[in-house]
BAFIZA-526007 format. One record per residue: residue in one letter; x, y, z of N, C-alpha, C, O in turn. Coordinates in steps of 0.02 Angstrom, whole numbers, padded with zeros to 5 digits, always signed. Last residue first. Example, Ala and Ser with C-alpha at 12.3 -4.5 7.8 and 13.67 -1.06 7.14 Angstrom:
<pts>
s+00642-00112+00354+00684-00053+00357+00645+00002+00394+00670+00057+00402a+00660-00284+00390+00615-00225+00390+00660-00165+00390+00712-00166+00423
</pts>
This chain:
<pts>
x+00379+00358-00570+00327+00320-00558+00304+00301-00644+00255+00265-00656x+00473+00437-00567+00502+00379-00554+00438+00348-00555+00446+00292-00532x+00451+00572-00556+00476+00559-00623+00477+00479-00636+00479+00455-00693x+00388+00618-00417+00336+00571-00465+00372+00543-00536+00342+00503-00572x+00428+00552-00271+00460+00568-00351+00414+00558-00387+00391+00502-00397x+00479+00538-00103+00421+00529-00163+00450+00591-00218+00479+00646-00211x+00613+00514-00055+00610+00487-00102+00512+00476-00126+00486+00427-00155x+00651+00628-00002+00631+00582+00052+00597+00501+00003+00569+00451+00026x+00684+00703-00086+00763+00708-00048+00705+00636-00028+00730+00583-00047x+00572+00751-00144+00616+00715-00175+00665+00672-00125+00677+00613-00133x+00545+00827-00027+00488+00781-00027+00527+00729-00100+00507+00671-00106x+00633+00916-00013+00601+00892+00043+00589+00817+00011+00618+00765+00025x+00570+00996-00134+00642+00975-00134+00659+00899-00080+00686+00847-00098x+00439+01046-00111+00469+00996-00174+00511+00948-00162+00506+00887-00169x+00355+01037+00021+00438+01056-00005+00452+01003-00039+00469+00945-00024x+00266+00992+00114+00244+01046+00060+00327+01086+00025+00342+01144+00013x+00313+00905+00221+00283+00890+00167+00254+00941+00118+00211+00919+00079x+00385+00990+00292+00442+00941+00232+00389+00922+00177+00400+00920+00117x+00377+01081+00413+00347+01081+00332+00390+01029+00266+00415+01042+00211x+00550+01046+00465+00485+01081+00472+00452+01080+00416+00485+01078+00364x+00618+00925+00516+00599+00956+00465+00551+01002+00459+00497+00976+00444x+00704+00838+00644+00663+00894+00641+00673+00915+00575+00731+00927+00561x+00758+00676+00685+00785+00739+00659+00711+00784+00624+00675+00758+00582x+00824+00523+00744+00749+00570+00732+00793+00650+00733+00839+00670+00768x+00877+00366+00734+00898+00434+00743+00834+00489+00725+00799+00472+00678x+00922+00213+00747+00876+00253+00726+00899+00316+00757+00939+00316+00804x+01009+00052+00704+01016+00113+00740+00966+00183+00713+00976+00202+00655x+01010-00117+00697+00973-00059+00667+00958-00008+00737+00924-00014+00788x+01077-00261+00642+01095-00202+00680+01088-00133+00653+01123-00100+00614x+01010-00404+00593+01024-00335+00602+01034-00314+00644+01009-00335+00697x+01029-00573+00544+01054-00539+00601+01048-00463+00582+01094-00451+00542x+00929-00607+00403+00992-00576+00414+00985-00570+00497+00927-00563+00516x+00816-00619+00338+00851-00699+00348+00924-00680+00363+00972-00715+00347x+00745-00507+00268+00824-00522+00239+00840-00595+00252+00867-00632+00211x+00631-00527+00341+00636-00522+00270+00689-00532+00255+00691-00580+00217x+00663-00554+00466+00627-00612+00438+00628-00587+00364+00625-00633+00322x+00742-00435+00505+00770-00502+00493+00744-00548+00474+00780-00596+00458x+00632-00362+00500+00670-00352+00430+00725-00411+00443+00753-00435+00393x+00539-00376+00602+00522-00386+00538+00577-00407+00483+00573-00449+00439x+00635-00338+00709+00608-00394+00708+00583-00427+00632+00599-00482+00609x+00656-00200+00685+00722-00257+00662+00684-00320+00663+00698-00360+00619x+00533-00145+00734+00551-00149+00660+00619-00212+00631+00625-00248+00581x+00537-00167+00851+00477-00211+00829+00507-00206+00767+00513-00260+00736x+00661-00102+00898+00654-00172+00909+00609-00215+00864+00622-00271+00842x+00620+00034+00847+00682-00001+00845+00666-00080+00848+00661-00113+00796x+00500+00059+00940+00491+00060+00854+00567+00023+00840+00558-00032+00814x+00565+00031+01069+00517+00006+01045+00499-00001+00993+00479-00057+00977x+00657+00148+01049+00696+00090+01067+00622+00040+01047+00634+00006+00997x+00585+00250+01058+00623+00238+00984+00650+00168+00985+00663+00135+00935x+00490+00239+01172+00485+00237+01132+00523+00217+01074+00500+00172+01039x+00644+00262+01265+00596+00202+01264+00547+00188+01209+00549+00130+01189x+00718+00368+01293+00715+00358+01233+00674+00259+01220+00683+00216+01176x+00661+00442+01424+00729+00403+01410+00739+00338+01358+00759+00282+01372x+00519+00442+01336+00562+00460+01417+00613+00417+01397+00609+00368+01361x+00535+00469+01150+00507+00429+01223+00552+00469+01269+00598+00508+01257x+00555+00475+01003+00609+00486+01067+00578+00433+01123+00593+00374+01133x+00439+00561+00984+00461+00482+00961+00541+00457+00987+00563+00402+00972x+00414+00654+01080+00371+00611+01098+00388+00554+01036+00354+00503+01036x+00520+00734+01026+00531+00726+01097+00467+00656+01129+00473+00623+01181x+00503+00752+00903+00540+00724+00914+00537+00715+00994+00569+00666+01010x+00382+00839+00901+00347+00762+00899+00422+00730+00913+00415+00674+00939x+00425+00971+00961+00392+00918+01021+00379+00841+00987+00368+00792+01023x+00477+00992+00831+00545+00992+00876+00500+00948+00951+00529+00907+00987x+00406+00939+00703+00408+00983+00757+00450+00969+00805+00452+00908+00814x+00407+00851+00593+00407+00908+00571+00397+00954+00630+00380+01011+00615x+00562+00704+00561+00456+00725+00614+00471+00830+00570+00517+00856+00539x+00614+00575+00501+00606+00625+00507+00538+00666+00517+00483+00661+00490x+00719+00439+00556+00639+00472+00567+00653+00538+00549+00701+00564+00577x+00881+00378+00513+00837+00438+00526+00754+00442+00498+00734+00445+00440x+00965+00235+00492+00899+00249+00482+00876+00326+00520+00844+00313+00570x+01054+00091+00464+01054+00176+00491+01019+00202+00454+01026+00202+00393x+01103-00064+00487+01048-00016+00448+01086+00053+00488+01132+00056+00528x+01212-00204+00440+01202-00124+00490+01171-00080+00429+01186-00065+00372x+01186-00354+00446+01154-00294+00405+01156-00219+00460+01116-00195+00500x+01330-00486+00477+01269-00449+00488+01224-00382+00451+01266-00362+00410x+01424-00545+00411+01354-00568+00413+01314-00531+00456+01258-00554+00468x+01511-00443+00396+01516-00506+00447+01458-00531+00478+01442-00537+00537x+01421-00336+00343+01483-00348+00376+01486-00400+00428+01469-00399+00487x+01305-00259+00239+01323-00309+00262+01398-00319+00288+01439-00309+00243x+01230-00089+00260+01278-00123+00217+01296-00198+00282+01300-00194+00343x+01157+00052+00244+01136-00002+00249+01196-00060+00224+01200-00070+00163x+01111+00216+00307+01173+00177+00267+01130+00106+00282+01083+00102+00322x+00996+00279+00305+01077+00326+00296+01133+00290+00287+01188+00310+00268x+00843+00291+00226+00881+00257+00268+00971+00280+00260+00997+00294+00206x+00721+00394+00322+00769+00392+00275+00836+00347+00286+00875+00356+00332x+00530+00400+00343+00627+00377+00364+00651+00395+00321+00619+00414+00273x+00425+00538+00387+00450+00498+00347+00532+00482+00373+00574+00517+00401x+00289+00593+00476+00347+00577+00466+00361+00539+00418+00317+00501+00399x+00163+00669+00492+00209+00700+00468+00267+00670+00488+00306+00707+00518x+00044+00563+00511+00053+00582+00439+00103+00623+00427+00112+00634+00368x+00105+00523+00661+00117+00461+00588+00116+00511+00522+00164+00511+00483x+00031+00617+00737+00125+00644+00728+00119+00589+00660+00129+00616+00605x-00097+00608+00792-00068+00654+00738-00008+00686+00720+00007+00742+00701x-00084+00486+00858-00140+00499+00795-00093+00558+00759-00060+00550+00708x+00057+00426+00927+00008+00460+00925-00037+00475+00881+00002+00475+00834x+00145+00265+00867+00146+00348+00894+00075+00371+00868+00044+00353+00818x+00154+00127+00822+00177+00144+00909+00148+00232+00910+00130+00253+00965x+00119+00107+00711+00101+00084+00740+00087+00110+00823+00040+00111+00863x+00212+00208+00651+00146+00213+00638+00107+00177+00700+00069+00210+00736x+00334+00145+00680+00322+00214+00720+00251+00220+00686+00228+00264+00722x+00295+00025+00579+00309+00016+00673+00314+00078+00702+00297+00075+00761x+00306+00089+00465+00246+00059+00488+00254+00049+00566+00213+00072+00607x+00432+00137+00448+00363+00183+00442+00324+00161+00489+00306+00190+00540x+00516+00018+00451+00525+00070+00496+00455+00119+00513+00432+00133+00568x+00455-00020+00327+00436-00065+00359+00458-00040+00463+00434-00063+00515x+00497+00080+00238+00430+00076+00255+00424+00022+00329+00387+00036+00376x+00629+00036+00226+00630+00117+00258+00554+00104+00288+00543+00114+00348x+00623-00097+00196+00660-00080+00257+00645+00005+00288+00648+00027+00345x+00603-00045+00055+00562-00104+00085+00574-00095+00161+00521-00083+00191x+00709+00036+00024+00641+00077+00029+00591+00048+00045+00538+00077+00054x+00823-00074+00009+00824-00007+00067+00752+00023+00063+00735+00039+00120x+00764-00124-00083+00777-00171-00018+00770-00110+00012+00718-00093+00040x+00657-00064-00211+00753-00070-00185+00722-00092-00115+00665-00078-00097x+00506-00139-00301+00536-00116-00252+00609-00113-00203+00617-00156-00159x+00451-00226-00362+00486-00204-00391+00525-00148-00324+00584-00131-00327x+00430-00411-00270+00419-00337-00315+00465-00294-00339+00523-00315-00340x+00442-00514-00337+00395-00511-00292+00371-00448-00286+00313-00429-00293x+00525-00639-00434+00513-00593-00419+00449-00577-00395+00400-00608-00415x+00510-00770-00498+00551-00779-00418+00543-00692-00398+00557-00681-00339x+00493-00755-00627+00448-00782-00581+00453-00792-00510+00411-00817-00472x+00521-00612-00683+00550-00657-00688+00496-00690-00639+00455-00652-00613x+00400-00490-00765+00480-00501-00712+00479-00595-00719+00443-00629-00755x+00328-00488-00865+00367-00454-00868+00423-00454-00817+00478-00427-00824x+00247-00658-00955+00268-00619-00883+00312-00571-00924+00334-00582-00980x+00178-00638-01119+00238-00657-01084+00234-00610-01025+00222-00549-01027x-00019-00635-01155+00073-00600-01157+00114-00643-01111+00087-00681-01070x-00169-00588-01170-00126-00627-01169-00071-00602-01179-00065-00549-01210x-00263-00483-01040-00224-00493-01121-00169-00549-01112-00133-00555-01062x-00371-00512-00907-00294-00474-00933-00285-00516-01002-00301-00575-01010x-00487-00535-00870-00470-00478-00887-00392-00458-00928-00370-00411-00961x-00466-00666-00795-00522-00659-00865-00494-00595-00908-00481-00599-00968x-00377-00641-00698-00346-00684-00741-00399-00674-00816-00378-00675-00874x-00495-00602-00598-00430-00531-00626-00393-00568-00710-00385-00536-00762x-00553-00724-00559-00585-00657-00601-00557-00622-00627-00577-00599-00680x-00443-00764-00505-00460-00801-00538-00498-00744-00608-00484-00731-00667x-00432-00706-00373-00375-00706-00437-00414-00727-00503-00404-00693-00554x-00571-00716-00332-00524-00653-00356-00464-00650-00406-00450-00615-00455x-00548-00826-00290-00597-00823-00338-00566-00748-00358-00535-00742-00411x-00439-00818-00172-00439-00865-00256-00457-00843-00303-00424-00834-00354x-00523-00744-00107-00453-00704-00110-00440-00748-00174-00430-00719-00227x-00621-00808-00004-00636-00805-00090-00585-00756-00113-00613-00716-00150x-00536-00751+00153-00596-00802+00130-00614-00754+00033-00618-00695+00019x-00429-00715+00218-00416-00725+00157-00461-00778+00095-00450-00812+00045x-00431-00632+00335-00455-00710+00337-00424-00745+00260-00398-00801+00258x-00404-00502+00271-00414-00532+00326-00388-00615+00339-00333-00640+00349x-00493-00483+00161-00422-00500+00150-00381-00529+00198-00336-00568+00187x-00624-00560+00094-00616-00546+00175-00532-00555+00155-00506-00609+00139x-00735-00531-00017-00688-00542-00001-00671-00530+00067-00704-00488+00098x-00866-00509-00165-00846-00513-00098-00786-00549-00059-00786-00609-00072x-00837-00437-00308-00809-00517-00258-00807-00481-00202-00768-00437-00186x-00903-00414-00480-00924-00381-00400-00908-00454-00368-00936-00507-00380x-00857-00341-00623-00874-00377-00584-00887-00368-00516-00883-00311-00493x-00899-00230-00711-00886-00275-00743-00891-00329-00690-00931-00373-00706x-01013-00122-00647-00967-00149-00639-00954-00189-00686-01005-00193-00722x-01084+00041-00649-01083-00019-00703-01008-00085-00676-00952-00073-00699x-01130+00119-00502-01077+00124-00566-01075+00039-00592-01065-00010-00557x-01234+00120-00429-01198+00208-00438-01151+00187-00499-01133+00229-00541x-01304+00006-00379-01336+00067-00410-01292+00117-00452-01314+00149-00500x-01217-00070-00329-01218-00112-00380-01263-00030-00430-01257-00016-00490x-01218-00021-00207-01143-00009-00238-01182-00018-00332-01171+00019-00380x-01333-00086-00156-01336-00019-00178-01253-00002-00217-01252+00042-00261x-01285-00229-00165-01366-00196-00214-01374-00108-00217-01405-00074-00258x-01197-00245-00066-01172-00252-00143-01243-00203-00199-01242-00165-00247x-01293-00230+00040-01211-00191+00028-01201-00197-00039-01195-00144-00070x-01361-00326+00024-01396-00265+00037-01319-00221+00022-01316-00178-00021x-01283-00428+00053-01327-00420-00017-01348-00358-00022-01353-00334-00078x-01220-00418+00163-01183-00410+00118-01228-00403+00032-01210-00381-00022x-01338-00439+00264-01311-00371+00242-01270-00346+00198-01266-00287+00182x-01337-00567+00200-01429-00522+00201-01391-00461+00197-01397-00425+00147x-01233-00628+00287-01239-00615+00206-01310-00598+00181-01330-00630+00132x-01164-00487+00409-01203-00577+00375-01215-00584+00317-01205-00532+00285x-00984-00454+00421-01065-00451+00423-01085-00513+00396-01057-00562+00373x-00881-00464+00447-00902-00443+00473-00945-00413+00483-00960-00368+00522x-00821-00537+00339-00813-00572+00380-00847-00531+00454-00841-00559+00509x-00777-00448+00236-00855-00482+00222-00861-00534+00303-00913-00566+00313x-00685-00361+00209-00681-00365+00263-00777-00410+00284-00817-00400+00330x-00732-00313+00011-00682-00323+00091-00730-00326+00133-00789-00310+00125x-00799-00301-00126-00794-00299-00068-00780-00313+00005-00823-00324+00048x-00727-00243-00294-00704-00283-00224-00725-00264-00157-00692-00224-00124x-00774-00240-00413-00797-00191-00343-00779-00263-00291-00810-00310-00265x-00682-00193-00562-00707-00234-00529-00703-00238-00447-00649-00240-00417x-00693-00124-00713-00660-00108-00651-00706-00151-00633-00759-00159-00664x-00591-00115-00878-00640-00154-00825-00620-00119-00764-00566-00092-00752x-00564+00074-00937-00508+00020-00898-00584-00026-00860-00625+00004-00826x-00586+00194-00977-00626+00108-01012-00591+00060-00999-00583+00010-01034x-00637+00341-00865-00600+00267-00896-00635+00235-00923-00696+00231-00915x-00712+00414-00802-00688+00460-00863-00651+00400-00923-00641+00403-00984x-00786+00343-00698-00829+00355-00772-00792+00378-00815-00813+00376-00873x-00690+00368-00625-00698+00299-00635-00737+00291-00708-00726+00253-00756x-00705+00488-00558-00647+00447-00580-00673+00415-00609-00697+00455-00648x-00844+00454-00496-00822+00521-00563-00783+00502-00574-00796+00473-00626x-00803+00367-00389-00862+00346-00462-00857+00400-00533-00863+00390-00593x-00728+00421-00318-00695+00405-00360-00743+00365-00412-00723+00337-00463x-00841+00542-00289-00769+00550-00296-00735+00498-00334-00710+00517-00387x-00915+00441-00209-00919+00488-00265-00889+00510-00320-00903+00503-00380x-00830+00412-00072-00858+00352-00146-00864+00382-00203-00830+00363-00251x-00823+00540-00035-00774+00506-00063-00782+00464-00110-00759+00464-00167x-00952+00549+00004-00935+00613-00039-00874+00572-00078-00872+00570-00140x-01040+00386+00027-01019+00455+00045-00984+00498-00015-00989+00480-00073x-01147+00283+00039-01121+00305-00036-01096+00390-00006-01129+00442-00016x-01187+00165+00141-01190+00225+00151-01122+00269+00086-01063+00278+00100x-01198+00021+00162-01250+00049+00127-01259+00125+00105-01304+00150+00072x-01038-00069+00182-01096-00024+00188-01135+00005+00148-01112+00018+00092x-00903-00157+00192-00966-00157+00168-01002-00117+00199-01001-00128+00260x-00795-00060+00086-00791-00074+00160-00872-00088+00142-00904-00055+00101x-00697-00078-00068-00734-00045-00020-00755-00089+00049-00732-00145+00061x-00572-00073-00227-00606-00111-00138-00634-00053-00080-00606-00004-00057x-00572-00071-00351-00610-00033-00314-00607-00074-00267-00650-00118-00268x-00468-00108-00473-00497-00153-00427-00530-00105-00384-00476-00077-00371x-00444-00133-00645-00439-00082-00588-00488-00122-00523-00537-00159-00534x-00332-00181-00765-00394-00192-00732-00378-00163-00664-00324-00164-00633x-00243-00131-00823-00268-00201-00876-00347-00196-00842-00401-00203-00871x-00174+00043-00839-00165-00033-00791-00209-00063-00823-00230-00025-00868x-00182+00173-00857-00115+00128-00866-00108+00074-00878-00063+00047-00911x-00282+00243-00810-00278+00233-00872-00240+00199-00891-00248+00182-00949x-00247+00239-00665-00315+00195-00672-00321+00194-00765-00356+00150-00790x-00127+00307-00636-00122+00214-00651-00198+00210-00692-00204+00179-00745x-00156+00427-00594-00131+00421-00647-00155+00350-00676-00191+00340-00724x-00236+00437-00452-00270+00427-00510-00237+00410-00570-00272+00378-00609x-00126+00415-00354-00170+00367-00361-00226+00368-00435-00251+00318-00462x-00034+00509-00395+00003+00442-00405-00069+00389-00410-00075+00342-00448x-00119+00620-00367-00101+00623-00421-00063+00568-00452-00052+00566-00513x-00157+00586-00207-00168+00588-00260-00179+00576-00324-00223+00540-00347x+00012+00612-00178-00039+00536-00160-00102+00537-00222-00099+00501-00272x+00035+00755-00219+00060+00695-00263+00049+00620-00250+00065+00575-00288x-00051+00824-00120-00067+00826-00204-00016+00772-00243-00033+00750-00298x-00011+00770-00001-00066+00729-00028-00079+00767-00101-00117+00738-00140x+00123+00842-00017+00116+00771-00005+00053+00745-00022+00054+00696-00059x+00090+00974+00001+00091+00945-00078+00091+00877-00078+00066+00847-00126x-00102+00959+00087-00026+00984+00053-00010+00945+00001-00043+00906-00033x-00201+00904+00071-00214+00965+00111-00121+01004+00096-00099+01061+00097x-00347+00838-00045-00266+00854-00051-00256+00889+00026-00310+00907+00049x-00457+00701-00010-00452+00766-00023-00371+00794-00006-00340+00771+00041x-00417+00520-00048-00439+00562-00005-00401+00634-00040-00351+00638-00076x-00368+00374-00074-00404+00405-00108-00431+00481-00070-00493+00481-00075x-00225+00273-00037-00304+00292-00019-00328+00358-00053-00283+00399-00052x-00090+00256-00156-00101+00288-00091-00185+00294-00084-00212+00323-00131x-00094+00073-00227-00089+00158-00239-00121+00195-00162-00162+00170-00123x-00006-00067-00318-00067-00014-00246-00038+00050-00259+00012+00073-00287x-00041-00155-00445-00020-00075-00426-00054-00043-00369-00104-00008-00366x+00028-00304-00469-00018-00277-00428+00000-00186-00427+00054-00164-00407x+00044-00412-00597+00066-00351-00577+00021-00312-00516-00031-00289-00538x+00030-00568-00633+00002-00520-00614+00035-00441-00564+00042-00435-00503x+00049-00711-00743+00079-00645-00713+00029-00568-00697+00004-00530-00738x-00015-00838-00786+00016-00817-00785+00055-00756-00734+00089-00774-00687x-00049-00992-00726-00115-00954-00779-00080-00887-00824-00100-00875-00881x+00020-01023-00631+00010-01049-00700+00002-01019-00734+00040-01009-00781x+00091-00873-00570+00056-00920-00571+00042-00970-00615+00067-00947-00666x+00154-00718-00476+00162-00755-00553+00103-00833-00528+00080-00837-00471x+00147-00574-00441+00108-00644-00433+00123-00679-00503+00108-00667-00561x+00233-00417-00379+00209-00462-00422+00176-00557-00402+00189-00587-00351x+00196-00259-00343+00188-00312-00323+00190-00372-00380+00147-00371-00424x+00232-00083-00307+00218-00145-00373+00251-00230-00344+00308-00248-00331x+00151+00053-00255+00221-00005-00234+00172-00069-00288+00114-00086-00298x+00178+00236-00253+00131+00180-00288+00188+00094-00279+00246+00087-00296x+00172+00293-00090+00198+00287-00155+00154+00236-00192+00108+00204-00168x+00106+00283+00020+00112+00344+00014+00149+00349-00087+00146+00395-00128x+00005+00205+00147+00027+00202+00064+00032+00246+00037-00020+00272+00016x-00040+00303+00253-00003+00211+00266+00056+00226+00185+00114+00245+00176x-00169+00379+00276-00103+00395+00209-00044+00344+00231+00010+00366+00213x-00260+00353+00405-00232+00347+00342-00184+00356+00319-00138+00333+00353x-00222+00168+00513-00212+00251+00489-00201+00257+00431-00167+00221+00395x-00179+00052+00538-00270+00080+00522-00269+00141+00538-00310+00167+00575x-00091-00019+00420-00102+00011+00482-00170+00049+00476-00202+00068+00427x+00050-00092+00325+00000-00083+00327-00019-00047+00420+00020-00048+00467x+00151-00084+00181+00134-00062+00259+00068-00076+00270+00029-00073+00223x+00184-00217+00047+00147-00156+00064+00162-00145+00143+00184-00193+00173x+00221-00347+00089+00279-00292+00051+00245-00237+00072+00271-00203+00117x+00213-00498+00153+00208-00438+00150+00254-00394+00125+00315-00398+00134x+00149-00634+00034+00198-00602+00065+00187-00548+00082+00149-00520+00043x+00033-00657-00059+00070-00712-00012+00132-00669+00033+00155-00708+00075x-00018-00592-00142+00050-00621-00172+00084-00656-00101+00141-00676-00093x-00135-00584-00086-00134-00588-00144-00083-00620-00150-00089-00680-00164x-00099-00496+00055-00140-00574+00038-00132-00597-00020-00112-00654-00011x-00063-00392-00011+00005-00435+00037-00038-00527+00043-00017-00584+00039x-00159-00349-00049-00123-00383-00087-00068-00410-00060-00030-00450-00089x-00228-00326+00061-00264-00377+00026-00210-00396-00036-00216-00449-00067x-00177-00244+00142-00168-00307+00182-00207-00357+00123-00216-00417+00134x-00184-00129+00034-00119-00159+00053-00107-00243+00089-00063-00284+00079x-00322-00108+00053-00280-00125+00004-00198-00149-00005-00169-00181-00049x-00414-00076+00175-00381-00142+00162-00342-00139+00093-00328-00198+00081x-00467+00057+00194-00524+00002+00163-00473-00096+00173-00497-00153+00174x-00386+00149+00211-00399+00108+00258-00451+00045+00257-00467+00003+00299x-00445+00294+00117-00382+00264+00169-00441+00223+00198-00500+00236+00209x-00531+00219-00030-00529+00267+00019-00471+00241+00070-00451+00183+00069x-00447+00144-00202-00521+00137-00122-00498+00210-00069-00447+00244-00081x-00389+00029-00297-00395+00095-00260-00439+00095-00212-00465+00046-00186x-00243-00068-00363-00315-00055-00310-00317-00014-00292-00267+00010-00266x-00246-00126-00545-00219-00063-00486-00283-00058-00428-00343-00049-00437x-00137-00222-00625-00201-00216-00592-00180-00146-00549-00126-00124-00530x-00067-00291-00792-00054-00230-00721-00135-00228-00701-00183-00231-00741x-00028-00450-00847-00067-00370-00866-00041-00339-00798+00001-00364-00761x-00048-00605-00945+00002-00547-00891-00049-00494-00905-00092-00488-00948x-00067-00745-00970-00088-00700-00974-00036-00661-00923+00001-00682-00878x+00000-00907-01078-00006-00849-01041-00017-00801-01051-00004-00776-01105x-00077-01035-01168-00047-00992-01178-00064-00940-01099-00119-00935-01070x+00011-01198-01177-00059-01137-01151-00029-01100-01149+00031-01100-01136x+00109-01274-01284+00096-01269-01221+00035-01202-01235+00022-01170-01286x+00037-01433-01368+00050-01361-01375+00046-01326-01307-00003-01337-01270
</pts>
């Protein structure tokens, strides 16, 4: 008699920058999520899949957990709390410390309103000893009832198994919902727009990354190659002049590092042309903020 399979939806939450993205790009073996040690990185909710013997795992990352200041972070947010009633099992990943701030708080009140398992994933364990990781887990272990508690290094990708393994207890038996060669749910072009994100994240100043977004303006294959066309869009007429660069060295830098990526994802020759264009206030404009494709109808 064959065994029977499990499927379900997981969702990771946590504060910007705890690792949730570099832990499910660990998870499913591939990168899809952005990642960067700035916050708001994860701006949509991006669905990941893991298929396996055992069965099918849906990953739901969701944007970092932090106070609104426009409408962009009222719909980060409002994308990150929806799921936690949605999903099979909720994953909390935190940073190890002893120190239970306003944020943690924050999503422990979340967290009490649910009867979704939640299970306290603690990250980046590779950078302490295990006296401090006990001491780390013993006060977490105070503020909210876990169903489980894995120390983890997404990093390194040290007990990232035992994790699966734990998530696999939690989920209901059922038939996968994508196919098994699927990875995520995510259009090519909005894999390619982020993966633009992340390299001007990478390359530009602290406080130009949270007011841009790409848009990609054409993308089409011709004689085996992929001509992208791609507009940055910044919200001040000086951050275009500093993602620009002196004689446009910068853009040419986010240009380069980004095609680099996306020919290893496609397995394509690209030809990727970038363009930067001024929005003022885009992120507190409904309209703006559709056009740039966050939607909440689509989530």
């Amino acid at each position: 008699m064959q065994e029977q399979l499990k499927s379900g939806f997981v969702t990771l939450i946590g504060r910007p920058n705890v690792g949730k993205s570099t832990l499910m790009n660990r998870l499913i073996g591939q990168k899809i999520a952005i990642t960067s040690n700035k916050p708001q990185t994860t701006r949509n909710r991006i669905q990941t899949v893991l298929t396996t013997d055992e069965g099918q795992i849906v990953f739901v990352d969701t944007p970092g957990m932090q106070r609104a200041k426009n409408k962009l972070g009222e719909y980060m947010m409002y994308t990150a709390t929806r799921t936690l009633n949605e999903v099979d099992v909720i994953l909390w990943l935190v940073e190890p410390t002893t120190f239970i701030g306003a944020g943690e708080q924050e999503i422990v009140s979340k967290l009490e309103k649910v009867n979704t398992p939640v299970v306290l994933v603690m990250n980046k364990i590779d950078t302490i000893t295990r006296e401090e990781l006990i001491q780390c887990i013993d006060v977490y272990r105070k503020v909210y009832d876990f169903d489980e508690i894995v120390p983890v290094s997404a990093r390194s990708g040290d007990n990232t198994e035992v994790l699966t393994r734990v998530i696999f207890q939690y989920l209901p038996y059922g038939m996968p919902f994508y196919d098994e060669d699927t990875i995520t749910d995510q259009p090519e072009r909005q894999i390619v727009a982020e993966m633009i994100r992340e390299k001007a994240l990478h390359s530009l100043e602290e406080e130009i990354p949270h007011g841009i977004a790409v848009v990609i303006d054409r993308m089409k294959v011709e004689k085996k190659i992929m001509h992208i066309d791609a507009t940055i869009i910044c919200e001040k007429e000086s951050h275009k002049g500093i993602i620009i660069g002196k004689q446009g060295n910068m853009l040419k830098k986010i240009g380069s590092a980004a095609r680099y990526e996306i020919e290893k994802m496609l397995d394509l020759k690209v030809n990727l042309k970038l363009w930067v264009k001024v929005q003022k206030n885009w992120r507190d404009s409904d309209f703006l903020m559709k056009n740039f494709g966050y939607r909440e109808d689509e989530m």
